[in-house]
N, C-alpha and C positions, 0 to 999 in steps of 0.2 A: 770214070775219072772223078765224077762228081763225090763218091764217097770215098774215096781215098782224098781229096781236096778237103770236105770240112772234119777227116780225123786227122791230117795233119792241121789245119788250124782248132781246131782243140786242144791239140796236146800242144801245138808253140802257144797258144795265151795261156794255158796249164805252166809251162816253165819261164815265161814272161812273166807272172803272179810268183812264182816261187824267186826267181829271183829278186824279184820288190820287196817281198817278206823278209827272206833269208838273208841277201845281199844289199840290206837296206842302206846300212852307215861304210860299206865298200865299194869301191870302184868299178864296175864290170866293162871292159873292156872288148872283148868278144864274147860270141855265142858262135857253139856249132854245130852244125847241122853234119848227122850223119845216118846216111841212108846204106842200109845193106839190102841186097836185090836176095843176092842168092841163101840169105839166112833166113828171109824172110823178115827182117826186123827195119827199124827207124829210131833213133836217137837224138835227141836233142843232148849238149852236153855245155858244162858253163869253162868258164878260160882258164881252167883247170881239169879239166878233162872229166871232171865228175859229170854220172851222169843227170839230168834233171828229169828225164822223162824218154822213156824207152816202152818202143811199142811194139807188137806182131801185127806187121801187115798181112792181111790173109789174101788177097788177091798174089801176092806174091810166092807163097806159100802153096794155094792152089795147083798149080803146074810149075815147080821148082825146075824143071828139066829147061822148059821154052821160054824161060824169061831171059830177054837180051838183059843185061846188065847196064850196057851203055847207054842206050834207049830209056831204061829206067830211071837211071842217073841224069839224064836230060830233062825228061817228066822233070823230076823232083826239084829239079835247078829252074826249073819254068813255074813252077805252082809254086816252091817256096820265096820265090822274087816277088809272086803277087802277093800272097800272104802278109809276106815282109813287110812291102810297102804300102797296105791295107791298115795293117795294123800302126803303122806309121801315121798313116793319113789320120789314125784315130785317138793319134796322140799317145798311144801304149808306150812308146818309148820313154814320152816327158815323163814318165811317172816313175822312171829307173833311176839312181844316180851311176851316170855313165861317164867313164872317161872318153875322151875326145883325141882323135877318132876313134870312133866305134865303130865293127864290122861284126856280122853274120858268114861266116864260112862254111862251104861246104866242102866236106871229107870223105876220104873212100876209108877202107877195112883197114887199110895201113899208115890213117892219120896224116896222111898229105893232103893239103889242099889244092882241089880244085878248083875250086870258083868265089869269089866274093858275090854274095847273095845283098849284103847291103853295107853300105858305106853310110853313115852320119857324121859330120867335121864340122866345126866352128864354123869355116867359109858357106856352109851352105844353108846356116840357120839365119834368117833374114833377121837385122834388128830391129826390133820393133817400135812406132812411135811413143809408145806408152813406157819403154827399157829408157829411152830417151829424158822424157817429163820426170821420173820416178828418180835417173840422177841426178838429173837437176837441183829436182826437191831436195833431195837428200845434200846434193851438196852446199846447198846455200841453209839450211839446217846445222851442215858442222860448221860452215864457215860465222854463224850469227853466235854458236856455242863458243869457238874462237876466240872471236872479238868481241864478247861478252866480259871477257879474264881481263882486256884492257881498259 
């Protein structure tokens, strides 16, 4: 489980980078995650369905007959939560220009969602004292610009 854990966090900060590059001066709104059990592959894909990064899982691949599918698909909904929120904790997100709310989804072979893997919304980004001081500045700045014309 360990090496199926850091080749999917590879390849999401692989199309977390491409999106930052690629999707720099646009809005990225989702991202989704799509796992196939019995193809043996993993997807990452941007909110247009292109894809960003596409992998062969070979543990999956190994015995295509015994793999539960659902089972897999739970894995992948458990590891990609942590991953998610890892990469969160580490700030990868601030570095996107993202519309608000922002979610992570994960999908089966026929493009339905199953699961919101992560949620990011205005409400849950704390303001910060420093967002606070830095309006301030700013506003008593235009207001001195202002009142400079009279």
């Amino acid at each position: 489980m360990e090496a199926l854990r850091n080749l999917f966090d590879k390849h999401l900060r692989r199309a977390l980078e491409q999106i930052k590059t690629q999707y720099g001066s646009q809005c990225t709104g989702v991202i989704y995650i799509q796992p196939s059990p019995e193809i043996a592959e993993f997807s990452i894909l941007d909110e247009d369905f292109k894809v960003l990064e596409k992998i062969a899982v070979h543990r999956w691949a190994e015995d295509p007959e015994n793999i539960n599918s659902e089972a897999e698909l739970q894995n992948v909904e458990l590891l990609m939560k942590d991953l998610l929120q890892e990469a969160r904790d580490e700030g990868l997100f601030e570095q996107l220009n993202l519309c608000l709310p922002f979610r992570v989804m994960l999908l089966n072979d026929e493009f339905e969602n199953l699961a919101e893997l992560l949620l990011i919304d205005r409400e849950e980004e704390p303001v910060s004292e420093n967002l606070l001081e830095d309006f301030n500045r700013e506003l008593k700045e235009f207001y001195k610009k202002l009142m400079a014309d009279f």
